[in-house]
C-alpha positions, 0 to 999 in steps of 0.5 A: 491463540485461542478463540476466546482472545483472538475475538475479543475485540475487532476493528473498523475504519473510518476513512473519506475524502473529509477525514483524511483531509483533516486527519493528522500526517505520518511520513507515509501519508495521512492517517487512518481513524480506526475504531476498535470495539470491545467486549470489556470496554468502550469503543476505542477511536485512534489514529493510525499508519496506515500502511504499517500494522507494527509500530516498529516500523511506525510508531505514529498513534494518537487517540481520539479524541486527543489525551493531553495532545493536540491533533496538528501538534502532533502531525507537526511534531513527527519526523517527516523524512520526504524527498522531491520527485526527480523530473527526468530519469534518474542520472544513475540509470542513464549512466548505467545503461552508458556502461557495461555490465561487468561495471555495475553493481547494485548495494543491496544494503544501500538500495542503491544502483552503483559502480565498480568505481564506488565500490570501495564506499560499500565495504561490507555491504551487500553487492550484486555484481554485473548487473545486465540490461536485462535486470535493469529492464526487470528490477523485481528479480534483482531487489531483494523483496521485502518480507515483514508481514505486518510492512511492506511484504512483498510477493511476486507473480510466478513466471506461470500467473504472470503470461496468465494476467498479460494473456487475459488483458490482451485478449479482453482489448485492454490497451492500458493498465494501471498496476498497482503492487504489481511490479512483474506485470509492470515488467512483462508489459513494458517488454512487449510493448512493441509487440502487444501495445498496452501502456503501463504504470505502476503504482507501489510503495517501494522507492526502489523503483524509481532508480529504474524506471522513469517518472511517467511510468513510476509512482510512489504510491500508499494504496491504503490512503489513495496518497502519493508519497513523490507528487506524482498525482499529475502522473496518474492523472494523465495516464488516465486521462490524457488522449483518451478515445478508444482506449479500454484500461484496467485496473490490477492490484495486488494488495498487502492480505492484512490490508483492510478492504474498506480503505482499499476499496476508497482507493479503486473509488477516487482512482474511478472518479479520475478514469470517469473525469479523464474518459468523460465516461459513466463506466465503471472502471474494470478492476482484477483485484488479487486477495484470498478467498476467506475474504470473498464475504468482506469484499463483496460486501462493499462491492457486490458487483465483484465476483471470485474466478477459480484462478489460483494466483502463484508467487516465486517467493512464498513457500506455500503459494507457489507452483510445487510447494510442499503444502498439501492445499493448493494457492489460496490467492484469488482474482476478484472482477468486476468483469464478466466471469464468462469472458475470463478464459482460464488455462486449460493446461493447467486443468481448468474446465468451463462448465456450461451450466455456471457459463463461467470457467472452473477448477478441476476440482470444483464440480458442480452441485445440481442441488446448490445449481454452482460450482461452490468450492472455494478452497481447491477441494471438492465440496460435498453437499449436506442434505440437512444444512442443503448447502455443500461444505467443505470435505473434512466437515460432518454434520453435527445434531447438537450444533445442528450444522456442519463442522469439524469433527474436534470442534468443542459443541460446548465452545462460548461463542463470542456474539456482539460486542455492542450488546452482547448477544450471541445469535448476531455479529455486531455488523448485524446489530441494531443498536449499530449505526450505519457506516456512512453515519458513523463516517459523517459524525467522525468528520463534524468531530474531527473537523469542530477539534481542529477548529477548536484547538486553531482557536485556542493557539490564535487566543494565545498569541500576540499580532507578531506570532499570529503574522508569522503563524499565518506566513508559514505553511500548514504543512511540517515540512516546509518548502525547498525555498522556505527551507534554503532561506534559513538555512542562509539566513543570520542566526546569531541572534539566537545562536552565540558565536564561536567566540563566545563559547568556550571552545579550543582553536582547533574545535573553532576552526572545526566548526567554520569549515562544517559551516562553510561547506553547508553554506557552500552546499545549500548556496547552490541548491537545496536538493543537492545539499540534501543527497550530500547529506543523505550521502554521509548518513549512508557511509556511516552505515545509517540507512536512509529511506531517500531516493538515491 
């Protein structure tokens, strides 16, 4: 892609407690108001997913304000598909653990914890065999990761970054840890809780996890909009704050790279609220956030309390971001803290070094620059100072007259640069711009916007009803989807009145007798309970080979 196309437009978010109060719902929580602004055009303001960039994989968008449709229509509209968290641990885990190793599979095609018994109902499908105690412990090395990068693409911490993390939280006094996105840290401190006595909770997205893992130590979790998919929020509440006194915890995320960092950082905050609220503190919650080095500028911008460590983080499952790999550059995953660099002591094993001038550790390529008084490198090579930019730069950059600083020797001096989108100068970037409102203002008038839209379409609809419709309208719940209790209601309830009967239908004895059995078995099934109606369901979506995102 050239450079001309690749930055012809950008885009922000906009996301508060207010907005996404209001904001409109796809199945992965509420949606995100992104603004993308143009070069050719006017500034553009929709909703969207936010936890999958390809509408593929979510096909909710909405612009705003709405063309022809209204906001809670369409959240109303969309498909929901949610299933009610489990109280106690999942059935099949306990039943696992009862049996021996040959008698248990796993159905990667189904993403479901199964038996030999049941092996015949996932004929062609996926199946890893004997599955030990220890994989049951460890289910990050027996699920197959996810790998679409504009989804749920799923790197996991090498063998070496994982003792690295466990080491650094044990020596810092941290007695728990929040893990959001991280399964393996997750793991390696639930093994050696006897030994290390850190309590853990994991936070991710993957519903796979909750076959393994009981409901106070798993939470199904949106980190991009601070939303629990399950309603485990009372989980996290007192994880961080139930019988606090002398406890240290931590925060460790491990966020998707394409994930943007402003609504990443409104999750640390209100998860920093409830530390605050639970712990009765003023502190700041410690957070050891993973992300790359290129967006050093984005995070610190919003929080620049946070610095960067040398540390490269590894994973087993990436080609270029593990122990060994073939690229000629190193890892360029990094750890950003807000704890002190000084107290983070990096393995010497593996040729880190602590430099006493900087008082912090440092790779063993990044030597330090007396000129620049730091340690500059950021991308594992030796940086070389320019003495006309008085700045180091990377090595492969020379100093270039006409641009008159450092670049690439094939750089194009007569290259366009793209400038503002706002006003079109090229000596600024639109965030630099004056004619650019401040954030926090911008946040403040997308609220007012959102919140007189709403009003105004839940305005119309009452003008528009009679006293029977209101009355109805105003006993069912806000949400689309509607309670177990609501639900098991209709589904008992009489609707011959909108439905005809079998009678009066042209149909044969055999399609007759066809039907009342089906409708005698939902009947039967929903008698009993909803849920279990609903995993029969579930059940016989999955033996035609339609895969289901339901927690099995």
């Amino acid at each position: 892609m050239s450079g001309d196309k690749r930055n012809s437009h950008s885009t922000d978010v906009l996301i508060s407690e207010g907005i996404l109060a209001l904001s409109p719902k796809c199945e992965h929580g509420p949606t995100l108001l992104f603004e993308k602004y143009s070069r050719d055009g006017p500034v553009q303001s929709f909703f969207a997913c936010s936890a999958y960039r390809d509408r593929k994989h979510c096909k909710f968008y909405q612009p705003f304000p709405p063309d022809g449709r209204n906001i809670s229509q369409r959240s109303r509209n969309y498909k929901f598909r949610k299933l009610k968290r489990p109280a106690t641990p999942n059935a099949r885990l306990l039943k696992a653990r009862s049996l021996r190793a040959k008698q248990r599979l796993f159905c990667h095609s189904c993403n479901a914890l199964t038996f030999n018994d049941q092996v015949h109902i996932h004929q062609g499908h996926v199946i890893t065999e004997g599955i030990s105690d220890w994989l049951l412990d460890h289910p990050s090395q027996l699920l197959h990761a996810r790998d679409g990068n504009k989804s749920q693409a799923q790197y996991l911490f090498s063998e070496g970054t994982t003792k690295f993390l466990v080491k650094t939280i044990a020596s810092l006094g941290f007695d728990r840890v929040l893990c959001v996105g991280v399964p393996r840290l997750h793991e390696a401190l639930r093994r050696d809780k006897s030994t290390l006595r850190i309590g853990s909770l994991l936070l991710d997205i993957d519903e796979r996890f909750a076959q393994f893992l009981p409901p106070s130590e798993y939470c199904r979790y949106n980190m991009l909009n601070h939303h629990f998919l399950d309603g485990s929020e009372d989980t996290l509440r007192s994880f961080v704050g139930g019988g606090i006194g002398d406890h240290r915890m931590v925060l460790v995320m491990d966020p998707p790279f394409g994930g943007l960092v402003e609504a990443l950082v409104y999750g640390i905050s209100r998860i920093t609220q409830s530390y605050q609220q639970g712990s009765s503190r003023d502190t700041e919650l410690p957070v050891m956030w993973i992300f790359p080095y290129f967006l050093e500028k984005r995070i610190t911008a919003v929080l620049p309390g946070f610095k960067m460590l040398d540390y490269k983080v590894c994973y087993d499952n990436h080609i270029s971001f593990r122990n060994g790999s073939r690229s000629k550059k190193s890892s360029p995953v990094r750890i950003f803290t807000n704890i002190d660099p000084a107290s983070v002591v990096l393995p010497s094993a593996e040729g880190y070094r602590l430099c006493r001038k900087c008082q912090r550790y440092s790779a063993a390529e990044n030597r330090h620059c007396p000129r620049c008084d730091q340690c500059p490198s950021k991308d594992g090579s030796t940086y070389l100072h320019c003495d006309l930019c008085d700045r180091c730069v990377k090595p492969s950059y020379t100093h270039c007259q006409s641009c008159r600083k450092c670049e690439l020797p094939s750089h194009d001096c007569r290259r366009v640069l793209v400038g503002c989108h706002l006003c079109g100068d090229q000596n600024h970037k639109r965030k630099d711009c004056p004619q650019q409102q401040p954030i926090h203002e911008r946040i403040r008038i997308a609220e007012t916007r959102l919140r007189s839209r709403l009003q105004t379409e839940a305005s119309a609809r009452a003008g528009g009803m009679s006293d029977s419709e209101k009355n109805s309208k105003s006993s069912s719940p806000d949400h689309p989807l509607q309670t177990l209790s609501n639900w098991r209601e209709r589904t008992n309830g009489d609707h011959s009145s909108s439905k005809p009967n079998d009678s009066q239908t042209n149909l044969g004895p055999k399609m007759r007798q066809t039907r009342q059995t089906r409708r005698h078995r939902r009947t039967n099934l929903s008698a009993k309970c909803p849920a279990d109606y609903i995993t029969n369901y579930v059940t016989r979506r999955r033996l035609r080979g339609l895969i289901s995102t339901f927690q099995f």
